[in-house]
C-alpha positions as CSV (number, residue, x, y, z in Angstrom):
1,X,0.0,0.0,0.0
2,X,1.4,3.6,-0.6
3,X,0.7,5.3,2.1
4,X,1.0,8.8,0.3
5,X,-1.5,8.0,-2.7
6,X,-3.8,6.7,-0.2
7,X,-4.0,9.8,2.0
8,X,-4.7,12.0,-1.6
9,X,-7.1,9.1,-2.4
10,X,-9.3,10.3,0.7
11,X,-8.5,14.0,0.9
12,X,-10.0,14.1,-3.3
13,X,-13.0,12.2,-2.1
14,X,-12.9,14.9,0.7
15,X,-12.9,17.3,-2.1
16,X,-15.4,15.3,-4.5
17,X,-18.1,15.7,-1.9
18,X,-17.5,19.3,-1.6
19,X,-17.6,20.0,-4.9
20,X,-21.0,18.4,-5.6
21,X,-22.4,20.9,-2.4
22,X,-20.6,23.8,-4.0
23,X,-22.7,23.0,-7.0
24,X,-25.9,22.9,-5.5
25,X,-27.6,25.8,-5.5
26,X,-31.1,24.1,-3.7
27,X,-28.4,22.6,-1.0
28,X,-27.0,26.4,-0.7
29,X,-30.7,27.8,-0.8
30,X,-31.6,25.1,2.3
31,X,-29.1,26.1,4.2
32,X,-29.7,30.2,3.8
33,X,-33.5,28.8,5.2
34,X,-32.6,27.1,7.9
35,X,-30.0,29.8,9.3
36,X,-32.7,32.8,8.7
37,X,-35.5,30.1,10.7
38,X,-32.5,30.0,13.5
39,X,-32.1,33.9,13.2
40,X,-35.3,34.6,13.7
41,X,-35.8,31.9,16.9
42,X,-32.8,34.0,18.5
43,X,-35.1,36.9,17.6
44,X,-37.8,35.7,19.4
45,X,-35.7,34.7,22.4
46,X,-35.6,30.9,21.8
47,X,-32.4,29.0,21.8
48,X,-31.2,25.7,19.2
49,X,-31.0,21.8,20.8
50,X,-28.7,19.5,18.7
51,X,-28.4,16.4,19.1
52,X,-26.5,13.3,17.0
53,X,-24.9,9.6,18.0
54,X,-21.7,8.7,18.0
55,X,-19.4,11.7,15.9
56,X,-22.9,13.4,15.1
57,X,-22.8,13.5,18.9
58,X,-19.6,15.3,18.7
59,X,-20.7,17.6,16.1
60,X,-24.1,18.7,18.2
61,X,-21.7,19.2,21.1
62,X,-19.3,21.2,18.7
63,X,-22.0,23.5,17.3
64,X,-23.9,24.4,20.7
65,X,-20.3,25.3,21.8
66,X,-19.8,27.4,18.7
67,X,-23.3,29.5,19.6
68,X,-22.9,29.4,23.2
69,X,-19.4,31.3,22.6
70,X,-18.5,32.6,19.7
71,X,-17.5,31.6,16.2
72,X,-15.7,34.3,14.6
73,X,-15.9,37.1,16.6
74,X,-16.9,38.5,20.2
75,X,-20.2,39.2,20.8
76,X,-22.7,38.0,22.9
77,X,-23.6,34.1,23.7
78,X,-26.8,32.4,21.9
79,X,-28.7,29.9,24.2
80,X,-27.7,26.6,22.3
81,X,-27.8,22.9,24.1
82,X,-26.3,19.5,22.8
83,X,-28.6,16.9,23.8
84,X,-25.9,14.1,23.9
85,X,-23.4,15.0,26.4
86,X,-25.0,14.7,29.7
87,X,-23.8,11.5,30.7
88,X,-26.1,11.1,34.1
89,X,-29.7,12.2,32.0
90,X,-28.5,10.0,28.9
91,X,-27.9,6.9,31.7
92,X,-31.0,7.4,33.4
93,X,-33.8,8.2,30.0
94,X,-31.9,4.9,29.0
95,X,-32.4,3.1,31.8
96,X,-35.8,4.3,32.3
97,X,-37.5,4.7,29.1
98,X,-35.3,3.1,26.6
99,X,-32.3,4.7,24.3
100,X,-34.5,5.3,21.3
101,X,-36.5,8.2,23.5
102,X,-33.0,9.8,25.0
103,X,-33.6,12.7,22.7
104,X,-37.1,13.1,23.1
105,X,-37.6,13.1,26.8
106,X,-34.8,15.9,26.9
107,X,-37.1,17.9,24.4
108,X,-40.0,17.8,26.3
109,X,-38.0,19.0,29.3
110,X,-35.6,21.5,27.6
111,X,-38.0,22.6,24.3
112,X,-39.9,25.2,24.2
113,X,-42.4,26.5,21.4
114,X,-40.2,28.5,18.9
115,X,-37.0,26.5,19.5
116,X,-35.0,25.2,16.3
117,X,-33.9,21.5,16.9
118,X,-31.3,20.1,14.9
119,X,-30.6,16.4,14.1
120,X,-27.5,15.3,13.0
121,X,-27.5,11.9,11.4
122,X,-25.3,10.0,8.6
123,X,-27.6,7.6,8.2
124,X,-30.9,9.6,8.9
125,X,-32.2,6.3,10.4
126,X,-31.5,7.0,14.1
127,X,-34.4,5.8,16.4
128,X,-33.4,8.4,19.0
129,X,-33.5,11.1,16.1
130,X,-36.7,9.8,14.1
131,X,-38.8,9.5,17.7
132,X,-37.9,12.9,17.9
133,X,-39.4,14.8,15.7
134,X,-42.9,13.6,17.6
135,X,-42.0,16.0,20.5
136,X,-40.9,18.8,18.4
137,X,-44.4,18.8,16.7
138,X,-46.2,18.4,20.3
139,X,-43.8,21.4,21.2
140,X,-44.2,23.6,18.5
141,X,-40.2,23.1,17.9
142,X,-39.3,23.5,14.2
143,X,-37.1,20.5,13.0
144,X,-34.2,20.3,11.0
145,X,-32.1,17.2,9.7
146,X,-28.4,17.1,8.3
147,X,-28.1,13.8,7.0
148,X,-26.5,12.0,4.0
149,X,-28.0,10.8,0.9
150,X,-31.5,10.5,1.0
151,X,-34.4,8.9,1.4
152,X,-34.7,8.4,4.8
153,X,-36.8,8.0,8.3
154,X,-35.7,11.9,8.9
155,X,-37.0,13.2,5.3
156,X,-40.2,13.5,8.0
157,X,-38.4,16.7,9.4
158,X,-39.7,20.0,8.5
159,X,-36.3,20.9,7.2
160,X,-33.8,18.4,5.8
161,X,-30.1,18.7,4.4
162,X,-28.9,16.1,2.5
163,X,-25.4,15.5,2.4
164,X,-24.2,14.0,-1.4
165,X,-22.8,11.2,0.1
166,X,-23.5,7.4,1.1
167,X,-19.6,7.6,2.8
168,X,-19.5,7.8,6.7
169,X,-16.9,9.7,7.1
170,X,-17.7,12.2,3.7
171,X,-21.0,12.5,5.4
172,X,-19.6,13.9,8.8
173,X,-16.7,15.8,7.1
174,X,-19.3,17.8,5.3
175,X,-22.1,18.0,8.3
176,X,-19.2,19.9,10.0
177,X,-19.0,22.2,7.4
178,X,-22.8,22.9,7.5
179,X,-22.9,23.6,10.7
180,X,-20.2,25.7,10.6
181,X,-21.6,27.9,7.6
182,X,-25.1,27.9,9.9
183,X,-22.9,29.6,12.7
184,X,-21.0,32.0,10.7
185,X,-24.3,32.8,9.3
186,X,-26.1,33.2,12.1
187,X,-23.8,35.0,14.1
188,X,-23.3,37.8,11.1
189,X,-27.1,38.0,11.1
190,X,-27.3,38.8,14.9
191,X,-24.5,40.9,15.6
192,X,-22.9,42.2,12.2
193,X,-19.9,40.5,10.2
């Protein structure tokens, strides 16, 4: 195996991906949505959950972080929560109620009409993100999935982002890169560029 021709091999995949979102302009359009449905929750004094499994877990966490404190500049901090990183209410919904309603018992507790929630999915198949979406619509929480190449169990969200991928990794490499654009554009909404 060379070892150099195979890191290229997955960097141009990397790239391949990218390219295909760069072409999209109903991809770009989705995400302009989706940050001006955030902007206007922050408006209204609402906040963002996110949630994901496994390195969509990691992504939630990374994004709330990015809200809570800042992403390019100093301003203010937006009320933003990762549903997947309290380890004592993830052991105990678990336990209690099952791992396939971790996400939506933490709604009902945390959500509040006019809050965005964001699932973060490669698969879009998710039980934990699927049952969801029932207590976002019994909350009056708007809904929004980043998940890879469609169709999927998620396509049931209000908004959906699909990622032009089948490729684990391609999928979360990009998903990054959404939420990233959402925070850049959602922070120079709020508080100027």
């Amino acid at each position: 195996m060379n070892i150099v021709e195979t890191i290229k091999t997955q960097m141009a995949e990397s790239v391949r991906v990218k390219q295909r979102m760069l072409e999209d302009d109903e991809l770009a359009a989705k995400i302009e949505e989706i940050a001006g449905i955030i902007v206007d929750a922050y408006r209204s004094g609402n906040k963002t959950l996110w949630a994901g499994n496994g390195g969509s877990a990691a992504d939630a966490q990374h994004m709330a972080g990015e809200l809570v404190n800042k992403f390019s500049f100093d301003r203010p901090g937006l009320p933003a929560l990762s549903l997947s990183t309290d380890t004592s209410i993830i052991t105990a919904v678990g336990n209690d109620y099952g791992f396939d309603r971790l996400f939506a018992r933490q709604i009902e507790a945390q959500g509040r009409p006019g809050d965005v929630f964001i699932g973060i999915s490669t698969s879009g198949k998710s039980p934990n993100l699927v049952g969801a979406l029932a207590a976002c619509q019994a909350k009056g929480i708007t809904s929004v999935a980043i998940v890879g190449a469609g169709p999927c169990p998620m396509d049931d969200y209000d908004h959906v982002i699909h990622v032009p991928s089948r490729s684990t990794p391609r999928i979360q490499e990009c998903q990054t890169l959404i939420g990233h654009i959402l925070c850049y554009l959602v922070e120079s909404n709020l508080f100027g560029a």
